[in-house]
C-alpha positions in Angstrom: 59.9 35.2 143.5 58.0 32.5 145.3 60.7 32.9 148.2 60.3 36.6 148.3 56.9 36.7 149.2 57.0 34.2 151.8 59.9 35.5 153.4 57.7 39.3 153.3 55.0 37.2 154.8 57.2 35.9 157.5 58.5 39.0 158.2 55.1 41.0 157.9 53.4 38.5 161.1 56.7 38.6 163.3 56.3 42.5 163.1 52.6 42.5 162.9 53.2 40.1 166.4 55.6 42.4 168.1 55.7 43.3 171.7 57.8 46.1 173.0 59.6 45.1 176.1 62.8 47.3 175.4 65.6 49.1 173.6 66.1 45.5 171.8 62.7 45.4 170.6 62.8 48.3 168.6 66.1 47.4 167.4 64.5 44.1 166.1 61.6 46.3 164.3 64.2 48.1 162.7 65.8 44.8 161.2 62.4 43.5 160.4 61.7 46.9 158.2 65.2 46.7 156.6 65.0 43.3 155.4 61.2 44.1 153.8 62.8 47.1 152.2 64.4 45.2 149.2 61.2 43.1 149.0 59.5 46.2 148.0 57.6 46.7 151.6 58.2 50.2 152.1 56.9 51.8 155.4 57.2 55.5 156.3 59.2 56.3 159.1 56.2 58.1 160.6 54.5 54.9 160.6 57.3 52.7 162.3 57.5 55.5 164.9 53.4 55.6 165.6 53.5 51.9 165.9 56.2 51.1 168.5 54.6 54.6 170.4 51.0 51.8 170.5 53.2 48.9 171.5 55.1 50.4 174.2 54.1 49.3 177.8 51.8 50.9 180.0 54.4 52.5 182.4 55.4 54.9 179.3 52.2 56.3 178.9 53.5 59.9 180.0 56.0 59.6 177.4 53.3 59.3 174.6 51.3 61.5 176.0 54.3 64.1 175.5 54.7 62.8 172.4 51.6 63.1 170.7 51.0 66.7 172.5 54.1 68.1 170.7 53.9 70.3 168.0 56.7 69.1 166.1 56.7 66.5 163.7 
């Protein structure tokens, strides 16, 4: 039990800490999220997908912009 929750913490800062440089990156966040899932540290895929949209460089700023000024979900 002990473990669990260190390993969560570990894993909760090197998300947390994240800087999106590329396709890897989110490929990494994805990992991160899986491994918390059996440690009962659920998040919604609504908030993994607004998160990487604030981490992602500058350059893609029309690409949120887009994003967030669609109507679908």
């Amino acid at each position: 039990m002990t473990f669990d929750k260190s390993l969560a913490s570990t894993l909760i800062m090197q998300f947390s800490s994240m800087k999106l440089i590329g396709i890897r990156h989110i490929m990494h966040i994805k990992d991160i999220v899986a491994q918390l899932k059996p440690l009962e540290v659920i998040m919604s895929d609504s908030f993994l997908v607004h998160f990487i949209l604030c981490i992602l460089p500058y350059h893609y700023a029309p690409f949120k912009i887009s994003y967030n000024t669609h109507k679908d979900k």
